[in-house]
PASEBA-1860 file (N, C-alpha, C; in nm, 3 decimals):
! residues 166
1> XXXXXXXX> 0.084/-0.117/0.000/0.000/0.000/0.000/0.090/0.125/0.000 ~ 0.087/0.239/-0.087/0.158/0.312/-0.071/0.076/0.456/-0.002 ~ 0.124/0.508/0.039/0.176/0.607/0.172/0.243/0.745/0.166 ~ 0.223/0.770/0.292/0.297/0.907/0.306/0.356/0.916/0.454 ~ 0.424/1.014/0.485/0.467/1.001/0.629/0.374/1.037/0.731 ~ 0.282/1.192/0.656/0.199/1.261/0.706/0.077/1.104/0.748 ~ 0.014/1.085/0.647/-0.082/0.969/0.652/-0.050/0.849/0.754 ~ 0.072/0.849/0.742/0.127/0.700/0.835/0.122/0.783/0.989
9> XXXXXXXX> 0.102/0.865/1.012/0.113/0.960/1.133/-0.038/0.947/1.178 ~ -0.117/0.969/1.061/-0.278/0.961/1.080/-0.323/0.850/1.104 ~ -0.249/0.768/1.079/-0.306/0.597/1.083/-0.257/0.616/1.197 ~ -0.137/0.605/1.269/-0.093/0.583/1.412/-0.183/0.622/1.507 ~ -0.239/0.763/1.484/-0.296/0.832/1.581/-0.454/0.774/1.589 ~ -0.497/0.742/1.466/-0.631/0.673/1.459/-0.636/0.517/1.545 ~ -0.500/0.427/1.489/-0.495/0.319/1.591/-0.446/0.346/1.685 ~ -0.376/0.400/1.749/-0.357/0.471/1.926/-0.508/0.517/1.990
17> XXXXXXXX> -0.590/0.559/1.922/-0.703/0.591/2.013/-0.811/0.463/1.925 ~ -0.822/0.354/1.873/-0.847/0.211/1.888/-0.823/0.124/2.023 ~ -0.686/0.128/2.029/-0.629/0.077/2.100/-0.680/0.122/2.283 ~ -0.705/0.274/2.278/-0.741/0.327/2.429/-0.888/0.276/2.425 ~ -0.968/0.238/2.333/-1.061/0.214/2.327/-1.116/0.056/2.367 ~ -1.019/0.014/2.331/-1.028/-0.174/2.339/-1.036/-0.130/2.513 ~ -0.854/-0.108/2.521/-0.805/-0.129/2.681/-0.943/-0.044/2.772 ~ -0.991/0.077/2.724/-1.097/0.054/2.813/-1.215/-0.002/2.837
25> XXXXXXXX> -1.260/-0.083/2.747/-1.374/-0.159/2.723/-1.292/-0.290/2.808 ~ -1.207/-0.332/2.778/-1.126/-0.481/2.825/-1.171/-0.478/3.037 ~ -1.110/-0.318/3.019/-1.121/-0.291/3.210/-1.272/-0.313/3.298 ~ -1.393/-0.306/3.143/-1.522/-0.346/3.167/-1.512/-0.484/3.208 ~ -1.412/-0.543/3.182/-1.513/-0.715/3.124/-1.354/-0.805/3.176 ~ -1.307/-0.749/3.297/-1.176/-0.801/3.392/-1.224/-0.870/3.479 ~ -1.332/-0.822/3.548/-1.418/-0.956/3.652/-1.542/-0.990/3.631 ~ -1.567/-1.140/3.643/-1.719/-1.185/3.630/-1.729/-1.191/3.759
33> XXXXXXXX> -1.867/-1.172/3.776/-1.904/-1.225/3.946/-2.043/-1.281/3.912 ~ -2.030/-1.336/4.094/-2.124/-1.480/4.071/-2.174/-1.455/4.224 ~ -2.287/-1.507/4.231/-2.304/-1.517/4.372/-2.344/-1.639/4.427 ~ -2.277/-1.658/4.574/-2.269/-1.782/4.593/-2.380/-1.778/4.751 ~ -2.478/-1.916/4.725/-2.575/-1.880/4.795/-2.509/-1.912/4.957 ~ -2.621/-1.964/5.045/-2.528/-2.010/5.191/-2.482/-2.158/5.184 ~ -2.550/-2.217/5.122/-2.570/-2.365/5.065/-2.493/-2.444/4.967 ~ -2.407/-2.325/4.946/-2.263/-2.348/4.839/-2.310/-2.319/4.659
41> XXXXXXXX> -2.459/-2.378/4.671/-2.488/-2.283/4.562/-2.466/-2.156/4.474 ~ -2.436/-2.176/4.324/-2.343/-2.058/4.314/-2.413/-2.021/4.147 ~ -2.416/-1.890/4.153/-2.502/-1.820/4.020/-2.416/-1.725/3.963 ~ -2.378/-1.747/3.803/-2.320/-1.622/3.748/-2.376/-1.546/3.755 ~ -2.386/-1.413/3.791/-2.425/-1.261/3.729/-2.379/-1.186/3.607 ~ -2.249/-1.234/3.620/-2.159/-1.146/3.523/-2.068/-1.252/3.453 ~ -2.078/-1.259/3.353/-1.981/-1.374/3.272/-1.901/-1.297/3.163 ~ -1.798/-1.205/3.146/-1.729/-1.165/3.091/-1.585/-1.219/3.017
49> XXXXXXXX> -1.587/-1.390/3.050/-1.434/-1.436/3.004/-1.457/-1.463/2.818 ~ -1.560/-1.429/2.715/-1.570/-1.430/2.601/-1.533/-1.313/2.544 ~ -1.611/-1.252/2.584/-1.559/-1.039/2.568/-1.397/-1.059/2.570 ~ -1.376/-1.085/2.699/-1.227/-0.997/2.789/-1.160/-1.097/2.667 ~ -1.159/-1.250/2.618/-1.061/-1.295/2.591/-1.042/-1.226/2.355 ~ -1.204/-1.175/2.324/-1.181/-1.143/2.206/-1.099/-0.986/2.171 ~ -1.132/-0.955/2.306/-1.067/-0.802/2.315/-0.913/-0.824/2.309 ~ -0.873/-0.907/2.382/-0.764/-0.931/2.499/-0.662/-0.968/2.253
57> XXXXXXXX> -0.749/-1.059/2.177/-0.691/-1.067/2.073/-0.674/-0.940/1.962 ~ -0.779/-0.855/2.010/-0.737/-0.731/1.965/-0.659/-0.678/1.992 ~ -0.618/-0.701/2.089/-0.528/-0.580/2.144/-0.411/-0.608/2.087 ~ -0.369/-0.744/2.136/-0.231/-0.778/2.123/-0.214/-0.728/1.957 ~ -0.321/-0.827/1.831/-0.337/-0.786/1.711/-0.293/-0.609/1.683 ~ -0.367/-0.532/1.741/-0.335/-0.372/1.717/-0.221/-0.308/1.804 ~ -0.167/-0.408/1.883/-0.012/-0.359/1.949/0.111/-0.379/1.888 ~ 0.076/-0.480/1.795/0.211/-0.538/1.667/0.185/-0.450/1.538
65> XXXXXXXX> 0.076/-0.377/1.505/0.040/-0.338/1.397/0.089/-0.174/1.410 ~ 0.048/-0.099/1.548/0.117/0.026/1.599/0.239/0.045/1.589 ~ 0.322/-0.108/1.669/0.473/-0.137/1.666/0.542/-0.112/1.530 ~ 0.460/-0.202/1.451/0.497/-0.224/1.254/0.522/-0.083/1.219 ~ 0.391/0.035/1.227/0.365/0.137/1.158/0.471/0.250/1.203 ~ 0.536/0.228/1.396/0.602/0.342/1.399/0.714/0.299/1.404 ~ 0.772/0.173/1.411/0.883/0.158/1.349/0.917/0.234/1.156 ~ 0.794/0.185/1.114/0.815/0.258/0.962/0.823/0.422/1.002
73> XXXXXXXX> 0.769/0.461/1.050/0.754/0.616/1.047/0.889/0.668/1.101 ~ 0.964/0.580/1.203/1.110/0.632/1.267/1.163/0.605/1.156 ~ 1.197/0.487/1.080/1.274/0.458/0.959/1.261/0.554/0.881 ~ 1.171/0.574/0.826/1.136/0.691/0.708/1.185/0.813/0.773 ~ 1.154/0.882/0.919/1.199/1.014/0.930/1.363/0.999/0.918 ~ 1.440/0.851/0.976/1.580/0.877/0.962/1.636/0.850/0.840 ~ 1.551/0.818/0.718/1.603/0.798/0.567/1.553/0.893/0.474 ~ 1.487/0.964/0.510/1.441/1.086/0.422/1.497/1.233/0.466
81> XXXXXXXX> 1.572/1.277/0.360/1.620/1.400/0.408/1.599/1.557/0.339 ~ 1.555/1.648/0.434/1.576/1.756/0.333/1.679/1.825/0.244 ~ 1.636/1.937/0.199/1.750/1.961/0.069/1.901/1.986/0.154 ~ 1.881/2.023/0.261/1.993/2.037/0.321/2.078/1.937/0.392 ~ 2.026/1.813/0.361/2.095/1.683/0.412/2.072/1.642/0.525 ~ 1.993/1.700/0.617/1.955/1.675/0.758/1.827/1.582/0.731 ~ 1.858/1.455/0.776/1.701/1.356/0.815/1.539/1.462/0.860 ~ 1.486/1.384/0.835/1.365/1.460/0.893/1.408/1.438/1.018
89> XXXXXXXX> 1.434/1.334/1.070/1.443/1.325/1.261/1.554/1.453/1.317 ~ 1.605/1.464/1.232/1.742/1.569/1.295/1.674/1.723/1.314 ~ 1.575/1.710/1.183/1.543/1.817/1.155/1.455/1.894/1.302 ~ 1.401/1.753/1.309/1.294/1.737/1.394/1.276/1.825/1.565 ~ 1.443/1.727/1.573/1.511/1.782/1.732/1.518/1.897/1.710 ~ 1.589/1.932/1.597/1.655/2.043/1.563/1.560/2.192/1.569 ~ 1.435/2.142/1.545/1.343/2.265/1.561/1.257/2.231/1.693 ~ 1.244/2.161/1.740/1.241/2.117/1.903/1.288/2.208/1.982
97> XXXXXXXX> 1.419/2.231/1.978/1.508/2.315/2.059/1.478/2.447/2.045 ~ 1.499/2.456/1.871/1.516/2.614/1.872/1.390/2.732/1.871 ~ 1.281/2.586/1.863/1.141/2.668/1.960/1.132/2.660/2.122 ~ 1.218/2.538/2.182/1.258/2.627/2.312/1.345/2.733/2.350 ~ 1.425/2.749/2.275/1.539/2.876/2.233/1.411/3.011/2.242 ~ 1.376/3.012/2.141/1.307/3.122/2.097/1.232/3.187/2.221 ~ 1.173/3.058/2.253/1.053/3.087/2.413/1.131/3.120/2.530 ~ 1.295/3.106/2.528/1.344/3.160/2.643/1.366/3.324/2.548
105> XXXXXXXX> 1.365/3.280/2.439/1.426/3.511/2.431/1.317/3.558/2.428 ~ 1.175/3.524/2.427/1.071/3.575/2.433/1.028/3.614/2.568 ~ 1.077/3.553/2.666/1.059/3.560/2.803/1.125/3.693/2.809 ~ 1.266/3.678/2.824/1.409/3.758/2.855/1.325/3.885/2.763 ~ 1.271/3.928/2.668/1.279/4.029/2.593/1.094/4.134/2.634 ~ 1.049/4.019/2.727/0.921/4.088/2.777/1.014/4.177/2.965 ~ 1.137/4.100/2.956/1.225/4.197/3.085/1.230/4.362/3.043 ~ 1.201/4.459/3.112/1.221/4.581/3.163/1.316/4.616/3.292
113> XXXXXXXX> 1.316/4.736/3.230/1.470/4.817/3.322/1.331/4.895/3.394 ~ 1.383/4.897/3.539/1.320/4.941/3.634/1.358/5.002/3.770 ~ 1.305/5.165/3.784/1.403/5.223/3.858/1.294/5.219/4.009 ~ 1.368/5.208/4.117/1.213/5.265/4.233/1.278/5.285/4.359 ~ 1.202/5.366/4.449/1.276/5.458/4.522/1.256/5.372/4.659 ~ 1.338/5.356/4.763/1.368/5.274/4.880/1.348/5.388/5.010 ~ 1.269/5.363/5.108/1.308/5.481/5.196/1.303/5.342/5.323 ~ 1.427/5.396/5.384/1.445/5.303/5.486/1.436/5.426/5.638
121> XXXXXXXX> 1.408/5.364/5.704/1.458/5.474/5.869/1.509/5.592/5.851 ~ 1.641/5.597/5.820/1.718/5.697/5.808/1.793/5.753/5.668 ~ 1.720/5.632/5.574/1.785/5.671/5.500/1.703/5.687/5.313 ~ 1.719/5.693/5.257/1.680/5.668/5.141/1.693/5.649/5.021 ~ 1.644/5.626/4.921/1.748/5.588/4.763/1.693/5.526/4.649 ~ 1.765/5.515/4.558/1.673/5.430/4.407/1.740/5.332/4.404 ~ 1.666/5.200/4.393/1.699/5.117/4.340/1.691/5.078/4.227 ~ 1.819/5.046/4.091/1.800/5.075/3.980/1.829/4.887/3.914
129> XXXXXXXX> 1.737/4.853/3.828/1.766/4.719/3.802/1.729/4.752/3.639 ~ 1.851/4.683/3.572/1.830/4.716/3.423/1.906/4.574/3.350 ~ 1.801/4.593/3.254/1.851/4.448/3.156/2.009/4.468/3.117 ~ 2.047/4.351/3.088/2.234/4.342/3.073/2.230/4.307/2.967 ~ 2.143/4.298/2.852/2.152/4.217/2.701/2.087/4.366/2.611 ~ 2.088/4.362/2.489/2.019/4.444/2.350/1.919/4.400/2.337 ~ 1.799/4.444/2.404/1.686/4.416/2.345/1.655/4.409/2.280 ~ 1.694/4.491/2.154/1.682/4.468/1.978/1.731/4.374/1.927
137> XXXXXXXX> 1.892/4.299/1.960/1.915/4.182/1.936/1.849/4.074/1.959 ~ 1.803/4.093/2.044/1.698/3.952/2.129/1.612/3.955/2.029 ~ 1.540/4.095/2.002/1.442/4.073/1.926/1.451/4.038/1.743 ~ 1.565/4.096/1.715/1.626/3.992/1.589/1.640/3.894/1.604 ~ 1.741/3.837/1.662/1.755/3.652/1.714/1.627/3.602/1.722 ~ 1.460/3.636/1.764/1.368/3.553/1.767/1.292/3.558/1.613 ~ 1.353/3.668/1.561/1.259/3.612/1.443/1.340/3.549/1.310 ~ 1.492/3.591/1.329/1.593/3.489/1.283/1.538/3.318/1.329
145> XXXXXXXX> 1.560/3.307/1.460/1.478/3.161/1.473/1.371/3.138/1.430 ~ 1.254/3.225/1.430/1.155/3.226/1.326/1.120/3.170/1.191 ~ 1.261/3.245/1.128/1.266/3.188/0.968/1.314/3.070/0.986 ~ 1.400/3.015/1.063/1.458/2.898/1.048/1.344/2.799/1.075 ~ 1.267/2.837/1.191/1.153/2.687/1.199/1.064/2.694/1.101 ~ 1.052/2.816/1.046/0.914/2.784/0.930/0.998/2.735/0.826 ~ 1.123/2.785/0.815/1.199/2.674/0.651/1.187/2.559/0.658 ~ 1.242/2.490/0.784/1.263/2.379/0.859/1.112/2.286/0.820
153> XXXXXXXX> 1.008/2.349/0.921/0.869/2.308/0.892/0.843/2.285/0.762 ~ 0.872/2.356/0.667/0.853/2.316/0.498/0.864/2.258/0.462 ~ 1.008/2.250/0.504/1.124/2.157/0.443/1.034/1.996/0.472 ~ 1.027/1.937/0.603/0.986/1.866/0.704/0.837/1.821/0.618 ~ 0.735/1.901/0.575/0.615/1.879/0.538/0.656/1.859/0.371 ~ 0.742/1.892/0.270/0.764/1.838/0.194/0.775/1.690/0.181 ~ 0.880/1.680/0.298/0.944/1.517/0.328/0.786/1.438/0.334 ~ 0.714/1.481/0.397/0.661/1.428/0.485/0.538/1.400/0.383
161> XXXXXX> 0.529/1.437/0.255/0.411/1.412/0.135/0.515/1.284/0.057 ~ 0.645/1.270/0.034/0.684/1.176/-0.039/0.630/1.039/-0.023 ~ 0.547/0.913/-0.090/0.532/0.861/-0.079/0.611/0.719/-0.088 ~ 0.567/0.632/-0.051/0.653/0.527/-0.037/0.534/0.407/0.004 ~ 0.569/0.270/-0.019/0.520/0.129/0.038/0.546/0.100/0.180 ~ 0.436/0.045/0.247/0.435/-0.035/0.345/0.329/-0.164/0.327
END
């Protein structure tokens, strides 16, 4: 069947919430009960070992099939590369980071210099606290990182339409 990376992503996520679906139906149908009279007499109420054991073959069935699909999807991100020679997976980390990068200069660049006046007992004064970096740099550097994750992202969603067999 041929494929895409994007699609093989959609299948995963479609059988990952299959799968939450079995396991919680399975947690229905984990105990039968029976009641047992004084007389040793004893009555099912609940007979769940047909359910629990057809589920119990689903599961395992859609836990090798998840396994199959994201093993393909790691393979493919580490054999497909953009124009710049970086795997999709590299790419991957690679803009991982530098959107946590970005979110620390976004922090650092909402900092203000701030002056305020102290009056103690006898005495009194300003206390002066001021940023130690170029705020304008900061604010270049985030949208420099900017261009890089949306190239990156392109780049990444190109990869990520090439098709291929599974």
């Amino acid at each position: 069947m041929k494929t895409n990376i994007q699609a093989l992503m959609n299948k995963i996520a479609e059988e990952e919430k299959t799968l939450l679906d079995i396991t919680t139906s399975m947690k229905g149908h984990v105990i039968n009960t029976t009641i047992e009279e004084l007389d040793g007499k004893k009555n099912v109420t609940e007979d769940y070992k047909k359910e629990y054991k057809e589920e119990e073959v689903k599961l395992e069935k859609l836990t090798k099939e998840i396994i199959n699909l994201k093993k393909t999807l790691h393979q493919k991100n580490n054999e497909f590369t953009l124009k710049d020679g970086r795997t999709i997976q590299e790419a991957i980390v690679e803009n991982t980071y530098l959107r946590r990068l970005k979110q620390v200069y976004e922090s650092f660049s909402n900092y203000k210099s701030r002056k305020s006046r102290i009056s103690e007992y006898h005495d009194a004064y300003f206390e002066c606290r001021e940023i130690n970096f170029d705020k304008e740099k900061v604010k270049k550097r985030i949208k420099e990182l900017e261009r890089i994750i949306e190239e990156t992202d392109f780049e990444i969603t190109k990869c990520n339409s090439l098709e291929f067999e599974i």
